[in-house]
N, C-alpha and C positions, 0 to 999 in steps of 0.2 A: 402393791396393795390393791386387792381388786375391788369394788363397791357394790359387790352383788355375796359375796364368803366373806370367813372369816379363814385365818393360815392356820396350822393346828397349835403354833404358838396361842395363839389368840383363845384359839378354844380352850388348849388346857388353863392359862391367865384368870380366866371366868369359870371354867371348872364348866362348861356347856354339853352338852352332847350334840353334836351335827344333827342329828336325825329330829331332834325336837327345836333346833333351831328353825332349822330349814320348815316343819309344819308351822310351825309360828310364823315366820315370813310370809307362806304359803297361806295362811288364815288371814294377813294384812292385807295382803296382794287381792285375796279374793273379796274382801271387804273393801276396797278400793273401787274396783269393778264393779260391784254391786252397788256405793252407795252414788257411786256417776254414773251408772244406767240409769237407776231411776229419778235421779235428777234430771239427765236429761227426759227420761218420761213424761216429767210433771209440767217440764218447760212447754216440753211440746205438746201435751192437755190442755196448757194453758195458753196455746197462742203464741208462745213465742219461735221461730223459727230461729233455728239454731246448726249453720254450713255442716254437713256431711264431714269434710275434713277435721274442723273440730270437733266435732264429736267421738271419731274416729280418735283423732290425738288426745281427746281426754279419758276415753275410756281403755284406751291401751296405755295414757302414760301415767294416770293415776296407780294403778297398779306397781308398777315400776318404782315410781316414785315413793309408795310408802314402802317397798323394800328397801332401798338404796338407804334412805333417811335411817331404818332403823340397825343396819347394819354399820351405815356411818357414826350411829349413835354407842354402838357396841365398841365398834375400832378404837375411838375418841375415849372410851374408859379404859380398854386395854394401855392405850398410851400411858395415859394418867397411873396407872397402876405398876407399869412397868418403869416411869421415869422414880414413881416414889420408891421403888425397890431398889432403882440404883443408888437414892440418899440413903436408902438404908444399907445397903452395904458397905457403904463407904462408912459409916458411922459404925457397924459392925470390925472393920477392919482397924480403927480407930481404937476401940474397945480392947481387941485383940490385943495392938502393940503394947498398950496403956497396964494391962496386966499381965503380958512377957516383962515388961522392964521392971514389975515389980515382984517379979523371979515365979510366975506360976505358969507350970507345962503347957503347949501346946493345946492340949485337948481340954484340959480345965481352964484355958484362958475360951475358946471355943466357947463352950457351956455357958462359961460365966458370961460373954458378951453375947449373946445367942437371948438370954432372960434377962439383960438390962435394958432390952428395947420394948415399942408396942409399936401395934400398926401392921398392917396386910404383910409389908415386907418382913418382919422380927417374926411374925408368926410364920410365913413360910419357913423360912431358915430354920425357928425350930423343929415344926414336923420334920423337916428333912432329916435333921438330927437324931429326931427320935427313930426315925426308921430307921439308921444308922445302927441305931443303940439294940433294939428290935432285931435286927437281921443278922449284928455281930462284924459290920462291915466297917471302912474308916470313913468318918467325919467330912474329911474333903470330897469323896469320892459321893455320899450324899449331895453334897451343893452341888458339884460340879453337874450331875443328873437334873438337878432343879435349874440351874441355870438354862440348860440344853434345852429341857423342856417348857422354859417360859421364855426364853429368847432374850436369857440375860446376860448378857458378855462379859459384864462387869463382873457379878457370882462365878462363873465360871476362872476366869481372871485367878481371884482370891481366891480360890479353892485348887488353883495351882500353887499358887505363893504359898498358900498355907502346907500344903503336902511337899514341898521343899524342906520348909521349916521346921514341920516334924521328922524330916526324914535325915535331914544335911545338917541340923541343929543351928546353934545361936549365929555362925553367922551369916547363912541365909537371912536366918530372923530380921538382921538390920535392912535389907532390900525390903520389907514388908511396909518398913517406912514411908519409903520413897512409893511405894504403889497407892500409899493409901494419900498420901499427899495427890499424886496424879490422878485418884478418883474425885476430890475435892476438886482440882482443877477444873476438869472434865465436866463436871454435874454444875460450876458455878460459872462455867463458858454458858452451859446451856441455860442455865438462867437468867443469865443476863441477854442474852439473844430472845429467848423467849419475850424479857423484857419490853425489848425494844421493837419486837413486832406488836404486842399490842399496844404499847406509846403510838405506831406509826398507824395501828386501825383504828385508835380515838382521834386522830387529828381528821380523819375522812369527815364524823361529822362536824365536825366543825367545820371543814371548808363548805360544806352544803347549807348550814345554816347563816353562813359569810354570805352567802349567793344568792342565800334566799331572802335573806334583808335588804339588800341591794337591790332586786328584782322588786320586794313590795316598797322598798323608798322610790326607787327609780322611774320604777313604768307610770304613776299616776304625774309625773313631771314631763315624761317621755310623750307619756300620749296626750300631755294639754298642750306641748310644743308641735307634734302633730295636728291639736283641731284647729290652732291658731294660724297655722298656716294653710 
C-alpha cells in the first residue's frame, strides 16, 4: 500500500478519478509550501532566527506531509468500506440460503436478498444486478466483476457458489451453507482481533498517565530528599 496513491481498487471503492485526485493533492502540497514559506517569512521579519536546515525540512516536509495524511485518510475509508461490504455479503449469502430452503429459484432468491439489505455494500450488489438485468447477462457473473473491481474476495467467493448452484442445482446448493457459515467465521475473527488492537491502544494511555502521577507525587519528595542532603 503505498502512502503517496491510491491502487485502482481503491479508486474505483470511492468512485475518484486519478487525475482529480492527484490535483487535489497537488493544491494541498502546494498550500503547504506556501503557508511555511511565509511563516517562516514573518519569523524572520520578526527577529527570530530560525537554522537553514529547518527550514529546509519544513518547507520540503510540510508539503509531503499533507499529501501523505490525506491520502492516508482516503485509504482508511476505503478499508472501512470494504470490510462493511464483506458483512454484507455474508448477510447477503445468508438471505440467499434462507430463501432456497424455502423452495424459491436461484435468481429470485438473488433479487429478493439483493432488496432486503441497505447500506454502501446492498446497494452495490444491486447496481450490479441491475446491469445484469440491463445487459441480459447472468447475476453471478455481475458480482463476480464488482468484486474484481473493488478488491472484494469475499463477492467474488459467492458469486462462484452462487453460479454452481444455479448451474449444478440443489445439491450444490447445500455447500452454500457452509460458505456462508465461513464468511461469518472470517468477518467475526476480524472483529474480534480488531477488537483487541484497540483494547491494547487504550491501555498506552493509561500507562502515561500511571507515570505521570507518580512523576508529580514523586519528584516534590525526590527533590526535598535531595535539598536535605
Amino acid at each position: 500500500m503505498s502512502a503517496f496513491s491510491l491502487t485502482p481498487h481503491q479508486l474505483q471503492v470511492l468512485d475518484i478519478d486519478p487525475r482529480r485526485l492527484s490535483r487535489y493533492c497537488i493544491q494541498r502540497a502546494l498550500f503547504g509550501f506556501t503557508g511555511i514559506s511565509l511563516l517562516l517569512f514573518l519569523l524572520r521579519w520578526g527577529g527570530f532566527f530560525v537554522p537553514l536546515t529547518i527550514a529546509l525540512a519544513a518547507t520540503l516536509g510540510a508539503p509531503i506531509l499533507l499529501w501523505t495524511l490525506r491520502i492516508n485518510q482516503l485509504q482508511t475509508m476505503v478499508t472501512k468500506m470494504q470490510r462493511d461490504m464483506d458483512l454484507s455479503v455474508a448477510v447477503f449469502l445468508d438471505l440467499i440460503n434462507v430463501l432456497l430452503a424455502g423452495g424459491a429459484g436461484i435468481e429470485t432468491a438473488m433479487l429478493a436478498a439483493a432488496g432486503a439489505g441497505d447500506g454502501w455494500g446492498f446497494e452495490q450488489i444491486r447496481m450490479a444486478m441491475a446491469r445484469a438485468q440491463s445487459s441480459r447477462r447472468s447475476y453471478w457473473d455481475a458480482l463476480r466483476e464488482t468484486g474484481s473491481a473493488f478488491g472484494i474476495e469475499s463477492l467474488e467467493e459467492v458469486a462462484n457458489s452462487v453460479q454452481l448452484a444455479g448451474e449444478h442445482g440443489a445439491r450444490i446448493r447445500q455447500s452454500l451453507n457452509s460458505k456462508a457459515a465461513s464468511l461469518r467465521l472470517r468477518n467475526l475473527a476480524r472483529i474480534e482481533h480488531e477488537a483487541e488492537q484497540r483494547t491494547e491502544r487504550m491501555g498506552i494511555p493509561v500507562v502515561l498517565l500511571f507515570i505521570g502521577f507518580i512523576l508529580l507525587v514523586g519528584y516534590p519528595a525526590f527533590a526535598g530528599t535531595v535539598t536535605a542532603l
